[in-house]
MDAnalysis code that builds the backbone (N, CA, C; Angstrom):
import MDAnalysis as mda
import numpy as np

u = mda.Universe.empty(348, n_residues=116, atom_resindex=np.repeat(np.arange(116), 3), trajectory=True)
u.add_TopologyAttr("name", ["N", "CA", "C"] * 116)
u.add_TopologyAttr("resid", np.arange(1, 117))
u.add_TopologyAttr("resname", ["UNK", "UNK", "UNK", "UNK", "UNK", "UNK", "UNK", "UNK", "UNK", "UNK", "UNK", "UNK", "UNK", "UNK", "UNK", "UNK", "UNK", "UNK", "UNK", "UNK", "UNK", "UNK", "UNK", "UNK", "UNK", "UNK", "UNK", "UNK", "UNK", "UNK", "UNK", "UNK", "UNK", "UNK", "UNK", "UNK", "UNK", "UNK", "UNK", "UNK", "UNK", "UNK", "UNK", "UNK", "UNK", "UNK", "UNK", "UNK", "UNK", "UNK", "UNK", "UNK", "UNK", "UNK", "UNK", "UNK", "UNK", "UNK", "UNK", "UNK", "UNK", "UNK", "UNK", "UNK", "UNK", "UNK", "UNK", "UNK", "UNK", "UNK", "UNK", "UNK", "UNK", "UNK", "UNK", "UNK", "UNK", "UNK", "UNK", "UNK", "UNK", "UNK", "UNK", "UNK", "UNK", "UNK", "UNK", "UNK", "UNK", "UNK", "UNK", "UNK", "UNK", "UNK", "UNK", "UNK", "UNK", "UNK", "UNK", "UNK", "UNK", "UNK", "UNK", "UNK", "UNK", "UNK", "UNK", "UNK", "UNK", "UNK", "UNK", "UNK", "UNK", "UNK", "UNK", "UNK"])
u.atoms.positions = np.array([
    [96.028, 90.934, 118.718],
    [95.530, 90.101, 117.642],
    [95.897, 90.756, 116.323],
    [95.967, 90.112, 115.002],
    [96.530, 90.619, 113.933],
    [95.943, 90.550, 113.022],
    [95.137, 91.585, 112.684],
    [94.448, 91.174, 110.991],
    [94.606, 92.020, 109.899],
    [94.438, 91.616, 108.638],
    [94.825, 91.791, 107.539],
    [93.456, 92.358, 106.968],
    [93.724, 93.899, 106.339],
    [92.987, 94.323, 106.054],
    [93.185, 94.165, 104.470],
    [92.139, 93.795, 103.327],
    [92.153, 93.343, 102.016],
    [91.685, 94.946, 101.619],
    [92.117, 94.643, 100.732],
    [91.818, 96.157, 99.438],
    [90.206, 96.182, 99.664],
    [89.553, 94.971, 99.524],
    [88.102, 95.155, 99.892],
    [87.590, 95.820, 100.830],
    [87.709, 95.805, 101.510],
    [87.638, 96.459, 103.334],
    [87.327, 95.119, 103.898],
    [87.173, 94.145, 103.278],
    [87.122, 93.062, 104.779],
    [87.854, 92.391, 105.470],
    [88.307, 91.810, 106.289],
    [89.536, 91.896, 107.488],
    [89.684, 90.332, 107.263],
    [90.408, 89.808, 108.070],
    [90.938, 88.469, 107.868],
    [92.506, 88.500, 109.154],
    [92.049, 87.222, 109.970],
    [93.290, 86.929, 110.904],
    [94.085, 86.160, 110.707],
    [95.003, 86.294, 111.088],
    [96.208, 85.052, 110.536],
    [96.097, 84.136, 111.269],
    [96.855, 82.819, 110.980],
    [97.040, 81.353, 111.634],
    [97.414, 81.751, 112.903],
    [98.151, 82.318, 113.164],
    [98.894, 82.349, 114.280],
    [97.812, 83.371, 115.406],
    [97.000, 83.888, 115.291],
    [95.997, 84.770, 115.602],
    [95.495, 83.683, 116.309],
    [94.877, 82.367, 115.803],
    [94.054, 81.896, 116.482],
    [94.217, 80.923, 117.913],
    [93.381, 81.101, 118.614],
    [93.544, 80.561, 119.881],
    [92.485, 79.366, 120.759],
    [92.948, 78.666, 121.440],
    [91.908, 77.983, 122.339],
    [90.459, 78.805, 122.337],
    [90.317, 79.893, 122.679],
    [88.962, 80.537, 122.876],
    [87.954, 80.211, 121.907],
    [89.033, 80.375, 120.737],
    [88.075, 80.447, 118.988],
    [87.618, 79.041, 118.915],
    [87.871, 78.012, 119.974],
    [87.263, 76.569, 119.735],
    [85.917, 76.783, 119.686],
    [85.058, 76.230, 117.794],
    [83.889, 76.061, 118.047],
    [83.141, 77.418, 117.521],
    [84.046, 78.331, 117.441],
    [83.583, 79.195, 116.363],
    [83.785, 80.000, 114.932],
    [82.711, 80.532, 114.214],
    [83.311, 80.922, 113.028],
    [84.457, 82.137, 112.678],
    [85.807, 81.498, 112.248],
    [86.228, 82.271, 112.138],
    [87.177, 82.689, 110.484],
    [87.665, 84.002, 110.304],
    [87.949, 84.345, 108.638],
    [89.906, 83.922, 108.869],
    [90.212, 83.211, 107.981],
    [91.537, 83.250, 108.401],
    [92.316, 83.770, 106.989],
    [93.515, 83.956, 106.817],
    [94.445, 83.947, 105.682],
    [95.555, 83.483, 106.132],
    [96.249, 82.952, 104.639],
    [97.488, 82.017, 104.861],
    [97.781, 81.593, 103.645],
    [98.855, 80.938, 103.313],
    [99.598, 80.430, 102.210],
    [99.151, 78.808, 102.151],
    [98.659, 78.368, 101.527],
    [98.835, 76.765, 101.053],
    [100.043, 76.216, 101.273],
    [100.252, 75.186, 102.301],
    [101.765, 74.538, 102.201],
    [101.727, 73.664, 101.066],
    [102.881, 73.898, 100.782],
    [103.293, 72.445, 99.143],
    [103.564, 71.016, 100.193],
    [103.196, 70.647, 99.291],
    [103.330, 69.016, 99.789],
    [102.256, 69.059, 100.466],
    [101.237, 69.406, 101.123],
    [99.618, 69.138, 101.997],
    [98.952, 69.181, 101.152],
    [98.099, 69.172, 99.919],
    [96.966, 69.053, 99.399],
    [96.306, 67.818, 99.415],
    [95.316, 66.931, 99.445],
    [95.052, 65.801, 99.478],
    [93.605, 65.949, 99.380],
    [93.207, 65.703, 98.082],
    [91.842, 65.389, 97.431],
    [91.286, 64.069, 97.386],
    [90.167, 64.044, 97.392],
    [89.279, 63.127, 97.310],
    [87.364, 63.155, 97.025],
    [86.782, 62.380, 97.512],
    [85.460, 62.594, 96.834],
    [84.652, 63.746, 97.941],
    [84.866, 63.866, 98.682],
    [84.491, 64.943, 99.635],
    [85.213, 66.355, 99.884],
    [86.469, 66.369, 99.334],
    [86.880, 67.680, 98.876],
    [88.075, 67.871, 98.943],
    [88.826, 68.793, 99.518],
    [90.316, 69.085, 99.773],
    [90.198, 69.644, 101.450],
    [91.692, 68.691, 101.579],
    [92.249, 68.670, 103.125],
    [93.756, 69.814, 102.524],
    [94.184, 70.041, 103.531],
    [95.763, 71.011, 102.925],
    [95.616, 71.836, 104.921],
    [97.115, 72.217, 104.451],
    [97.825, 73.322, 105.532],
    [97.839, 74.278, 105.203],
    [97.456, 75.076, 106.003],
    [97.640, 76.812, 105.204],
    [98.724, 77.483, 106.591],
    [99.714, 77.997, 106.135],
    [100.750, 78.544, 106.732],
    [100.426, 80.452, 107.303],
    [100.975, 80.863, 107.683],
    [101.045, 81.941, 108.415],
    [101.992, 82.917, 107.533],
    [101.087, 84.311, 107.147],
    [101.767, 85.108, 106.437],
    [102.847, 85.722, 106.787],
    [102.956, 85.849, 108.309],
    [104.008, 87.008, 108.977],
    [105.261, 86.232, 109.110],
    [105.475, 85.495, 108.397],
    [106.901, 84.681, 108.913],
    [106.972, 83.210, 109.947],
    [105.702, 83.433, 110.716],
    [105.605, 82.362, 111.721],
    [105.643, 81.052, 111.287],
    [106.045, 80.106, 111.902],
    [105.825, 79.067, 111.819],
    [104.662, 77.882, 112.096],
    [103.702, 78.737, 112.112],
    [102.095, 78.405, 112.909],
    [101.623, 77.988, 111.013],
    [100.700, 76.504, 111.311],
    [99.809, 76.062, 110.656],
    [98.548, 75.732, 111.051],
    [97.784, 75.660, 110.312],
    [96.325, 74.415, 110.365],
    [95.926, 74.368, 109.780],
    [95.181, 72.819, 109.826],
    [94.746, 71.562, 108.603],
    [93.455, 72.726, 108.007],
    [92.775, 72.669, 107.390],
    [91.814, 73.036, 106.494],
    [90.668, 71.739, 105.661],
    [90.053, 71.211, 105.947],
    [89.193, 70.513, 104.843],
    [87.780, 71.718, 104.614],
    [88.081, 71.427, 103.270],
    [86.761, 72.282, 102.370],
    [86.112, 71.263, 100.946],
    [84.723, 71.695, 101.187],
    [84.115, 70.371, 100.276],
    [83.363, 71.377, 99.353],
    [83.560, 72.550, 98.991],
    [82.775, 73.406, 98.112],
    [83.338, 73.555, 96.794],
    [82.966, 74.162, 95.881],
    [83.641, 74.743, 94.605],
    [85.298, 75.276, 94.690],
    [85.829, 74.655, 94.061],
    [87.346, 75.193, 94.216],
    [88.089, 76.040, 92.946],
    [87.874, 76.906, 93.652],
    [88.800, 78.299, 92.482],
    [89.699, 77.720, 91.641],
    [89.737, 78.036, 90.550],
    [90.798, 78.093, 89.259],
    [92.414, 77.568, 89.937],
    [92.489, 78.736, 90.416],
    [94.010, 79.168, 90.938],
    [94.116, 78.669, 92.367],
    [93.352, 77.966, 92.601],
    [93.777, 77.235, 94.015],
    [95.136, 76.313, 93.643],
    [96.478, 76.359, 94.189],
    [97.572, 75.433, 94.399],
    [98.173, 75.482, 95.190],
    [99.403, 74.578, 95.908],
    [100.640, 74.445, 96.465],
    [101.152, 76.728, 96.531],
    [101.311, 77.103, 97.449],
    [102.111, 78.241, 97.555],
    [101.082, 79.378, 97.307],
    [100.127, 79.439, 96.878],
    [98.909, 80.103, 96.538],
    [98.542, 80.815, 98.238],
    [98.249, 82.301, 98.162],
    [97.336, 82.327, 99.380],
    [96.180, 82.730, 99.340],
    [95.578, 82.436, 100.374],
    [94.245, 81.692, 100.815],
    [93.183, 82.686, 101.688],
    [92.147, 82.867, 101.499],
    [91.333, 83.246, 102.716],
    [90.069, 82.230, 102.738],
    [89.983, 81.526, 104.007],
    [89.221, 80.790, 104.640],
    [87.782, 81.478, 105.598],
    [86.766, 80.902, 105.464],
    [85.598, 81.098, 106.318],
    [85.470, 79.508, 107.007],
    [85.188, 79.899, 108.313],
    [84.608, 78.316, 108.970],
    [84.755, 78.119, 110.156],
    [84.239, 76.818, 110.813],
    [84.345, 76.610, 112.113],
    [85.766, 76.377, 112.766],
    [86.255, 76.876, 113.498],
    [87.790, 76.262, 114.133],
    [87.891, 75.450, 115.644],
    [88.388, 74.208, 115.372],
    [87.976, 72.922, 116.129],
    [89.883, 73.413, 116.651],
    [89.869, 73.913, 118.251],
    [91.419, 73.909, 118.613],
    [92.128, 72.345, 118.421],
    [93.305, 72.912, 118.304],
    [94.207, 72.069, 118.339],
    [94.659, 71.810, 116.421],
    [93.810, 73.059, 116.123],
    [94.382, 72.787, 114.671],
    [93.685, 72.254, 113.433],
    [92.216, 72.645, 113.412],
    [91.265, 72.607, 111.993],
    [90.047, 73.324, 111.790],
    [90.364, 73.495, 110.395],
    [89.070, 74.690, 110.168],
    [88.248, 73.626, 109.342],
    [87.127, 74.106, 109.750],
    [85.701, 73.348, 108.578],
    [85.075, 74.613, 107.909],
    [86.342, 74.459, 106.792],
    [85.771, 75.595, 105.807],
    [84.352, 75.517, 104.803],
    [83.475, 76.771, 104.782],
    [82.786, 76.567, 103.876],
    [82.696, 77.630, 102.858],
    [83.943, 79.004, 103.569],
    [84.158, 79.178, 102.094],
    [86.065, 79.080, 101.565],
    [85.919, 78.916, 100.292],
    [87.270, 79.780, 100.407],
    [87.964, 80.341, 99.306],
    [88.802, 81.297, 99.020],
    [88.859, 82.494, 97.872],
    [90.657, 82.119, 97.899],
    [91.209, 82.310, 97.093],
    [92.385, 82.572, 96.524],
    [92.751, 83.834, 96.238],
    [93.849, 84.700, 96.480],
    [94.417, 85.849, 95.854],
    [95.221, 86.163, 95.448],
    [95.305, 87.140, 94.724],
    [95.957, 87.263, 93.730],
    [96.782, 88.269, 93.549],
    [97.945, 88.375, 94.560],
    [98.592, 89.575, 94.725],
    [99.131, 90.482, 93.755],
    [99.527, 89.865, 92.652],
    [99.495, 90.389, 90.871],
    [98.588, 91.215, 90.343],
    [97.183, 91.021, 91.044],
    [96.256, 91.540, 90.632],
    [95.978, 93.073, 91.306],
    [96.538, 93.271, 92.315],
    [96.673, 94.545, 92.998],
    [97.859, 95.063, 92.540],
    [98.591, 94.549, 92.184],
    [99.741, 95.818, 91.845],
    [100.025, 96.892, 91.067],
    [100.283, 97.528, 90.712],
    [99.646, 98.595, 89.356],
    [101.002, 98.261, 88.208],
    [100.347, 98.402, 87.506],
    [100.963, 98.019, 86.079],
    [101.480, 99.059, 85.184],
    [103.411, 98.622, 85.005],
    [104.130, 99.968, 85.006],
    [103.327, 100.577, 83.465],
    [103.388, 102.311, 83.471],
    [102.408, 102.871, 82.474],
    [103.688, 103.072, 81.387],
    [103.484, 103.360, 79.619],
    [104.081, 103.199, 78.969],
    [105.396, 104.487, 78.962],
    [106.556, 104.452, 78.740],
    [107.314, 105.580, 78.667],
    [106.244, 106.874, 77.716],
    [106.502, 107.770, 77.863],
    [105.459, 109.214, 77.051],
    [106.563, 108.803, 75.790],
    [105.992, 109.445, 74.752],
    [106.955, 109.317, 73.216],
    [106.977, 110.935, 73.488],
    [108.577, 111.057, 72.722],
    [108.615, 112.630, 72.413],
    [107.803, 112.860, 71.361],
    [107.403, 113.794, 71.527],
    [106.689, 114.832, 70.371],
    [107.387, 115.153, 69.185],
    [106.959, 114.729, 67.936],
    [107.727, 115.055, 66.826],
    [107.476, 117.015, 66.138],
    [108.209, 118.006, 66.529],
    [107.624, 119.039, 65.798],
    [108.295, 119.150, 64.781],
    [107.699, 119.700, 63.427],
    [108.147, 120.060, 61.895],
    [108.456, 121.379, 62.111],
])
């Protein structure tokens, strides 16, 4: 099984991780937003969230809670919720990240020292 450990310490499995067994229970997933799947309405957002490792493994997602700033198309994702096999989560939470935000930020060249 494959999970993704966050700078936070809390863990998260990929799409492709999940299996028949997980039918029916709560589980943490991560993944990329596919472009072209978003589809809003008065009960919330439906979308695909893709598989970080290269795979070609998806599943549907509907979430009816508060939706982050930076939620879009190509954005990735960590999901909380029930997983119904055959391909949907009933999210109730879900977070966006921000891989920009971990990276360290190059520090300024030193100035030479002027001596008189």
């Amino acid at each position: 099984m494959v999970y993704v450990i966050a700078r936070e310490g809390s863990y998260y499995r990929q799409v492709s991780a999940l299996t028949a067994a997980d039918d029916g229970r709560n589980v943490t997933v991560g993944g990329a937003v596919v472009n072209g799947t978003i589809v809003r309405d008065a009960s919330g957002v439906a979308f695909r969230m893709e598989d970080l490792t290269g795979r070609p493994t998806t599943v549907r997602v509907e979430y009816g809670g508060q939706m982050p700033a930076t939620f879009a198309a190509g954005v990735q994702v960590v999901v909380s919720g029930r997983y119904v096999a055959g391909g949907l989560i009933t999210a109730d939470q879900l977070e966006t990240k921000c891989p920009s935000k971990y990276q360290g930020k190059a520090s300024p060249l030193p100035q030479p020292s002027k001596v008189n």
